[in-house]
Structures are given as structure tokens and as C-alpha cells.
VMD Tcl script that builds the backbone (N, CA, C; Angstrom):
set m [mol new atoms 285]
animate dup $m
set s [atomselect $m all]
$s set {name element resname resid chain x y z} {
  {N N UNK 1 A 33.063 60.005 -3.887}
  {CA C UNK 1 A 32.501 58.787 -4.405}
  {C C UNK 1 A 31.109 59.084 -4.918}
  {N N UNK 2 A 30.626 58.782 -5.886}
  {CA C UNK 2 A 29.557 58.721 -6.739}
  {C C UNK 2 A 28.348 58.277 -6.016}
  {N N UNK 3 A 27.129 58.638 -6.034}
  {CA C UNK 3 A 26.204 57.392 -5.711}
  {C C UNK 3 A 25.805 56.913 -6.298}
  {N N UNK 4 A 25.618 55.559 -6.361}
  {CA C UNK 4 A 25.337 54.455 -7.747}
  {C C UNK 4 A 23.790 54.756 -7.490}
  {N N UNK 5 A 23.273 54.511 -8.859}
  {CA C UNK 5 A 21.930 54.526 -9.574}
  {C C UNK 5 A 21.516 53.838 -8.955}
  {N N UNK 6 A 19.868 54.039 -8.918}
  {CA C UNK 6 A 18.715 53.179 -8.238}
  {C C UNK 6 A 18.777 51.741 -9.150}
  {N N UNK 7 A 18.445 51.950 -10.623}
  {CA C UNK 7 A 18.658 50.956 -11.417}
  {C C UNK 7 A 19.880 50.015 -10.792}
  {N N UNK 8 A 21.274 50.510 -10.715}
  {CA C UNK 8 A 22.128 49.667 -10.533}
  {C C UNK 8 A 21.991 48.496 -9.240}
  {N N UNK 9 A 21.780 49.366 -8.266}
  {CA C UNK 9 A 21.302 48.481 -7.096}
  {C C UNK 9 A 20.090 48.151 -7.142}
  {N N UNK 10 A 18.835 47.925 -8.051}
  {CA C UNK 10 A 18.235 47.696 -8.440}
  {C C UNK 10 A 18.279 45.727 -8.928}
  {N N UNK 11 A 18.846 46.338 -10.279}
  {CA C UNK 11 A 19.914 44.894 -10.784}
  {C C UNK 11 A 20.398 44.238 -9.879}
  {N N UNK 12 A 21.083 45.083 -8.930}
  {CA C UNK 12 A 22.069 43.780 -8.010}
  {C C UNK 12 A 21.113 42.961 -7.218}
  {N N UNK 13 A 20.371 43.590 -6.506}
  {CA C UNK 13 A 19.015 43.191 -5.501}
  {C C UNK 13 A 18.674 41.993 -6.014}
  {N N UNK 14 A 18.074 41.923 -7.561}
  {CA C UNK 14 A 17.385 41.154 -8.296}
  {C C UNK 14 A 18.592 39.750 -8.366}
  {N N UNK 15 A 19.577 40.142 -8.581}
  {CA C UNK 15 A 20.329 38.717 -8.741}
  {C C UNK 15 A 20.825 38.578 -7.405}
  {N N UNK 16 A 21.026 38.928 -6.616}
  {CA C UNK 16 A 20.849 38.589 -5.497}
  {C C UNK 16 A 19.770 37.643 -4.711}
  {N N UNK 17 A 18.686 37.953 -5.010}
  {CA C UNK 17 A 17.585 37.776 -4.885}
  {C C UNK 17 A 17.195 36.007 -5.715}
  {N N UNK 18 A 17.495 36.366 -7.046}
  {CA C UNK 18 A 16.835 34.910 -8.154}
  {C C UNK 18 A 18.123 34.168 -7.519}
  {N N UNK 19 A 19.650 34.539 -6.772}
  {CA C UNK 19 A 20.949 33.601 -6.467}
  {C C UNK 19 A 20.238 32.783 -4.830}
  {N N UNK 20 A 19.740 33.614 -4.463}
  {CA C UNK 20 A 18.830 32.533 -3.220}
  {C C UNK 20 A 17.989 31.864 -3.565}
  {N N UNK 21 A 16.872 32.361 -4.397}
  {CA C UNK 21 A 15.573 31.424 -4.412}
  {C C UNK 21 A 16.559 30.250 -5.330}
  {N N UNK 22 A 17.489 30.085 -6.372}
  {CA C UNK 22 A 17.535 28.999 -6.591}
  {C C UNK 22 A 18.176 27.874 -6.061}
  {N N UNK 23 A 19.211 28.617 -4.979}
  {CA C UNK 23 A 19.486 27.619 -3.733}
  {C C UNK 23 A 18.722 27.513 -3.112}
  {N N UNK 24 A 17.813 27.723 -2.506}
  {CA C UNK 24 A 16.654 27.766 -1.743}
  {C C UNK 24 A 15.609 26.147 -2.590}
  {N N UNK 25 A 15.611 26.622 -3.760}
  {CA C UNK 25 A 14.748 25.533 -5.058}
  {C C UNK 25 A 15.632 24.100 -4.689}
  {N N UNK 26 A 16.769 24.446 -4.940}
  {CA C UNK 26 A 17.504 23.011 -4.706}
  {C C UNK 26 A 17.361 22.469 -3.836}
  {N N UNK 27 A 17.523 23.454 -2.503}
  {CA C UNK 27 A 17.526 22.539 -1.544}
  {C C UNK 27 A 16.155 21.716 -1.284}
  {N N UNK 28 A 15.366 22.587 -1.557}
  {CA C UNK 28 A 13.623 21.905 -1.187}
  {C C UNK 28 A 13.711 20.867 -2.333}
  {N N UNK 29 A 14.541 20.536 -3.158}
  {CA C UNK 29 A 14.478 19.509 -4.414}
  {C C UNK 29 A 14.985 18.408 -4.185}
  {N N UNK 30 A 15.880 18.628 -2.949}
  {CA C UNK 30 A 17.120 17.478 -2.695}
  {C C UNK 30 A 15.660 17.177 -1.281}
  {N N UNK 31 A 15.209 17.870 -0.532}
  {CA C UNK 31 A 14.418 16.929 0.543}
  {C C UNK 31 A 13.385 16.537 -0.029}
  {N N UNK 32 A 12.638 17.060 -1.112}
  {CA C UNK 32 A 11.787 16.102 -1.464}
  {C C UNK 32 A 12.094 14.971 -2.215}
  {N N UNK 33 A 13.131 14.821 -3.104}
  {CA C UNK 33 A 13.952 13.571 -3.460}
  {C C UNK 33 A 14.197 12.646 -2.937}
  {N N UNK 34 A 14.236 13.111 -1.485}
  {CA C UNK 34 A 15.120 11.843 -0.583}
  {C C UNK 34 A 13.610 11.604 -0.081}
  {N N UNK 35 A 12.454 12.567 0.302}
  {CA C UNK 35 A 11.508 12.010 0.903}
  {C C UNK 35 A 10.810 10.754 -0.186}
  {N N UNK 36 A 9.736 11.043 -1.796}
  {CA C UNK 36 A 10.066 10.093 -2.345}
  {C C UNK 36 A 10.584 9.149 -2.823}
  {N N UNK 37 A 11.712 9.484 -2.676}
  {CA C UNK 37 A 12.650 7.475 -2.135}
  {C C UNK 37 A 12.068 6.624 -0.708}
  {N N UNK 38 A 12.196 7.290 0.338}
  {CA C UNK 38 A 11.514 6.572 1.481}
  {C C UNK 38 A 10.191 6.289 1.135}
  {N N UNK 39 A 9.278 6.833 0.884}
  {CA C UNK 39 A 8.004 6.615 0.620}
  {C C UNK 39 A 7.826 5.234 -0.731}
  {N N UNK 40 A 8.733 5.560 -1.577}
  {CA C UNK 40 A 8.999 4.281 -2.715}
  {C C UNK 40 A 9.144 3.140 -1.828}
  {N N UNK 41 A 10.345 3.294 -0.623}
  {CA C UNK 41 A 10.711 2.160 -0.402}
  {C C UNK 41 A 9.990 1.918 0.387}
  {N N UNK 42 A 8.715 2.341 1.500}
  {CA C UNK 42 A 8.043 2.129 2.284}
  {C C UNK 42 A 6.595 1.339 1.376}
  {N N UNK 43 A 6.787 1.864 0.104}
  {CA C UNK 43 A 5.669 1.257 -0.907}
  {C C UNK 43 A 5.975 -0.234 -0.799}
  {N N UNK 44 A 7.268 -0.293 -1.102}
  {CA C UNK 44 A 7.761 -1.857 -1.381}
  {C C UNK 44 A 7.606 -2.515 -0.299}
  {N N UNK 45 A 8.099 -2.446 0.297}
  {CA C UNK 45 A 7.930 -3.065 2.370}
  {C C UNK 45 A 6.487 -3.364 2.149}
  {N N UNK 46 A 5.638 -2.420 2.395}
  {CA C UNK 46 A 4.257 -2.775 2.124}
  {C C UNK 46 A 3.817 -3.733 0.989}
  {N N UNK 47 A 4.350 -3.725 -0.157}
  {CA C UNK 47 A 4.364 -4.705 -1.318}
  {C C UNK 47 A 4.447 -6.146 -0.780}
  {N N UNK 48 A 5.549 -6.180 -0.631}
  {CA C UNK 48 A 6.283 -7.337 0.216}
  {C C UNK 48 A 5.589 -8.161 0.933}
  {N N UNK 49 A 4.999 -6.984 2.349}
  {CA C UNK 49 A 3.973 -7.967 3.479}
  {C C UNK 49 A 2.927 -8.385 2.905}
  {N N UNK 50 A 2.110 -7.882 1.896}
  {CA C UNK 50 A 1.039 -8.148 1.325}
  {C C UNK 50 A 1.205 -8.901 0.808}
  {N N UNK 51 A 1.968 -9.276 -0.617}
  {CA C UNK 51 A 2.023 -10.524 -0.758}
  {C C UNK 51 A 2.506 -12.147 -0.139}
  {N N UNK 52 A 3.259 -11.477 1.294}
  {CA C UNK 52 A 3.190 -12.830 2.306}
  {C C UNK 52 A 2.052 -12.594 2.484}
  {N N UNK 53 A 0.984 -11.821 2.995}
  {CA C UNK 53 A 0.116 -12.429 3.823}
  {C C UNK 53 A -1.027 -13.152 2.840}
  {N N UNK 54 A -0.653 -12.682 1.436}
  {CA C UNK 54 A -1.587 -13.245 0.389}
  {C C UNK 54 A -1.091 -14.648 0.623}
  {N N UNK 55 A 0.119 -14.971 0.516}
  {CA C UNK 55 A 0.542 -16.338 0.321}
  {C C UNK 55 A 0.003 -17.165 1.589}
  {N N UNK 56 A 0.237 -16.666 3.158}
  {CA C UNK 56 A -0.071 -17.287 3.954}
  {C C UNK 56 A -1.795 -17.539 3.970}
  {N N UNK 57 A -2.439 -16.756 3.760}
  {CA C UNK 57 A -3.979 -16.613 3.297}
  {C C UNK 57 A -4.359 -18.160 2.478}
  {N N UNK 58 A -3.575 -18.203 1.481}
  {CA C UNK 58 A -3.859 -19.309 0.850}
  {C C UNK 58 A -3.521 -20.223 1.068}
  {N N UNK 59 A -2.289 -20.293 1.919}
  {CA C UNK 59 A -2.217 -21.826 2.543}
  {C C UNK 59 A -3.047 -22.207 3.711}
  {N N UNK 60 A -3.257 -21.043 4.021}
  {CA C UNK 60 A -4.211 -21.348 5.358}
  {C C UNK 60 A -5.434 -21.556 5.288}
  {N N UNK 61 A -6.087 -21.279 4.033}
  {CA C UNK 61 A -7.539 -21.936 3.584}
  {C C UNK 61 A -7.995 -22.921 2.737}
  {N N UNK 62 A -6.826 -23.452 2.281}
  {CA C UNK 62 A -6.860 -24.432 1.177}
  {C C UNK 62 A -7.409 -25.469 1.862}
  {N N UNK 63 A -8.030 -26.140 1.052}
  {CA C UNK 63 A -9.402 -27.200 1.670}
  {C C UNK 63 A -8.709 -28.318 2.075}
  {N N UNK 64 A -7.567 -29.054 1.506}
  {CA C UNK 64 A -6.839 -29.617 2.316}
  {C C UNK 64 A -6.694 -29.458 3.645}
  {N N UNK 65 A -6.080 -28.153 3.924}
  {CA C UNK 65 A -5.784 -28.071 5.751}
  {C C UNK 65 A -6.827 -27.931 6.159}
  {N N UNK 66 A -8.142 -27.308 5.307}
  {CA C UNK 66 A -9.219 -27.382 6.330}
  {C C UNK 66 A -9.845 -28.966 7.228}
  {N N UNK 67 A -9.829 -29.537 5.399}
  {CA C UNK 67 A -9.689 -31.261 5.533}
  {C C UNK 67 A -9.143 -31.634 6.840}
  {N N UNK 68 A -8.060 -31.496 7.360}
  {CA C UNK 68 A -7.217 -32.230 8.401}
  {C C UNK 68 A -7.696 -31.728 9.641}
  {N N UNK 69 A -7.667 -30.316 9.847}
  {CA C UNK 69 A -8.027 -29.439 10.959}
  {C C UNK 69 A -9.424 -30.164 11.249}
  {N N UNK 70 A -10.483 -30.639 10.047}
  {CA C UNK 70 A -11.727 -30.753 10.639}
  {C C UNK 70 A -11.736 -32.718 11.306}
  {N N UNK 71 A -10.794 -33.238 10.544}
  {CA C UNK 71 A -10.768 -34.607 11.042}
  {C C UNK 71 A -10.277 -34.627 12.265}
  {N N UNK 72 A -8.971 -34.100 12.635}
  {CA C UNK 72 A -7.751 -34.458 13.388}
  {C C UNK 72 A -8.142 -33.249 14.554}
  {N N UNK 73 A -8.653 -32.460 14.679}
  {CA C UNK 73 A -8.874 -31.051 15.902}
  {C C UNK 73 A -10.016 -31.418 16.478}
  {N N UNK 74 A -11.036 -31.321 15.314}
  {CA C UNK 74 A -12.585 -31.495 15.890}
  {C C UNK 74 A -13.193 -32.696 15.638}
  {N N UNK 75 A -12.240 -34.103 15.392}
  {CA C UNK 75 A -12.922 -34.967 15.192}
  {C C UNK 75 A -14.385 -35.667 14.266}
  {N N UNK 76 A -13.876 -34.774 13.098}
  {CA C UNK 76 A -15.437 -34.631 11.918}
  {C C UNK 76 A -14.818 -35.532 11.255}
  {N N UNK 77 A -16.065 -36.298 10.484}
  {CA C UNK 77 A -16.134 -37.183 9.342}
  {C C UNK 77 A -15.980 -36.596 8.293}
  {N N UNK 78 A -16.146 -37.127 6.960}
  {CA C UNK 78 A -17.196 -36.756 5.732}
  {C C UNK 78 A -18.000 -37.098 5.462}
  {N N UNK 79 A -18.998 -36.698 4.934}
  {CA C UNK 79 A -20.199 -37.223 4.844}
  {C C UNK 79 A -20.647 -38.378 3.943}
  {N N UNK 80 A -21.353 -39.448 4.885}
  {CA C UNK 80 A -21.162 -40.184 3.443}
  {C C UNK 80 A -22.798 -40.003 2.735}
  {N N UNK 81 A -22.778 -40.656 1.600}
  {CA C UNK 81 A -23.923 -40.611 1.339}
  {C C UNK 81 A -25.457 -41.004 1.753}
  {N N UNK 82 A -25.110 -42.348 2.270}
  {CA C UNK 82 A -26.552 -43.075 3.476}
  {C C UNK 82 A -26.953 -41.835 3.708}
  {N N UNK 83 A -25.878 -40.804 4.764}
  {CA C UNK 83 A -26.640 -40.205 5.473}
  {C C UNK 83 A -27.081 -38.705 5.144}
  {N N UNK 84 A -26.886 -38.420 4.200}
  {CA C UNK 84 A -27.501 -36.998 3.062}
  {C C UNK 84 A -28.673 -37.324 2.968}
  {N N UNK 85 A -29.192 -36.342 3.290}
  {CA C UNK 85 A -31.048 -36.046 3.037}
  {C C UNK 85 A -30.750 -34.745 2.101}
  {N N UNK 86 A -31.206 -35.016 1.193}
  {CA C UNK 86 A -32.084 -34.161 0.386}
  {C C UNK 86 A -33.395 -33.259 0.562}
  {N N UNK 87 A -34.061 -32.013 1.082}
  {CA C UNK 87 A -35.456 -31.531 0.885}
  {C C UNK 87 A -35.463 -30.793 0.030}
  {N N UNK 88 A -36.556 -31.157 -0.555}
  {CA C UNK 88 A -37.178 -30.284 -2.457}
  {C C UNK 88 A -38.271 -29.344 -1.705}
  {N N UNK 89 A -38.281 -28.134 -2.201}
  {CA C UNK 89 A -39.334 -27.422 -1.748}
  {C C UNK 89 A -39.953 -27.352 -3.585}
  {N N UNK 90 A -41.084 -27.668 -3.506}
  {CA C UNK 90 A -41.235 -27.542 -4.680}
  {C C UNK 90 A -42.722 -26.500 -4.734}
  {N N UNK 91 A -42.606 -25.610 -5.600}
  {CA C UNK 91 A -43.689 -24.367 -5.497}
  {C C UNK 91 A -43.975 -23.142 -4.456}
  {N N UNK 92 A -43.206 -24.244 -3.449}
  {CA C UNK 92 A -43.676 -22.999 -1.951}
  {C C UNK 92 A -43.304 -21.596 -2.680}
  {N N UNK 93 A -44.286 -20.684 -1.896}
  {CA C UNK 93 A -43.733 -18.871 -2.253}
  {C C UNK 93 A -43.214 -18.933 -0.108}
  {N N UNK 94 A -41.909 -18.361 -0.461}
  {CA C UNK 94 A -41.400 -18.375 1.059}
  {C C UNK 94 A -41.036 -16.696 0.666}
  {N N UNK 95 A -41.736 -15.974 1.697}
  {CA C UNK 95 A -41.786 -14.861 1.634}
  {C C UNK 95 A -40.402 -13.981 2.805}
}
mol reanalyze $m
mol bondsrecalc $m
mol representation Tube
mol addrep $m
């Protein structure tokens, strides 16, 4: 039997070699694929709560409910006018 050339097993090595790394490529292609999908969908989830809590935010400060909360909880008026004082500072330098 002959011994095959350095070149020949040379060649084979090499495709041997580029036949792993590109299974090797895929596979690291297919877990990072699936990892940016979770992360997309973990974007959205996060999307999601944020805009409830935007929504609840705004119902919960709208001057209306403050309106009620301050009549009906803590027993506040509105103010009427009689009792508004006005003070003008007029010229003072307030340092």
C-alpha cells in the first residue's frame, strides 16, 4: 500500500476541519436565534407592563380622583373666594 501524500491528507484535514466549524456555526446560530426571540418577547412583556402602569398612573392622578379623595377621605373643601388672601411682595430683593 502506498503512502498517501502530505498534501492529500492535508486536503482532507482541511475539509474535515471547515465540515465542523460549519456545524459548529449553525448550531451557535440556531441558540442565538432562539435566545433573541426570548429577549424580543421579554421586550414586549415589558412593553405591555409599562404601558399599564402608564395607564394606571393616569387614572390615578387625574384631578378628578384627586377631587374626591380630598373631599370624601380627608374631608377638604374648595376654596372659596372670601377666603383667598392674596400677598404682593412688591420690590423686596429676597436673597
Amino acid at each position: 500500500m502506498k503512502l498517501r501524500s502530505p498534501l492529500f491528507i492535508l486536503i482532507i484535514l482541511a475539509f474535515l476541519s471547515l465540515f465542523f466549524l460549519n456545524t459548529w456555526q449553525g448550531f451557535r446560530y440556531q441558540e442565538l436565534e432562539s435566545r433573541v426571540e426570548r429577549l424580543e418577547q421579554e421586550q414586549k412583556n415589558w412593553l405591555e407592563k409599562n404601558k399599564k402602569v402608564i395607564a394606571a398612573l393616569a387614572v390615578l392622578s387625574s384631578p378628578q380622583r384627586i377631587r374626591t379623595l380630598a373631599e370624601d377621605s380627608l374631608g377638604l373643601e374648595p376654596l372659596k373666594a372670601a377666603n383667598l388672601i392674596q400677598i404682593e411682595l412688591g420690590g423686596a430683593d429676597i436673597d
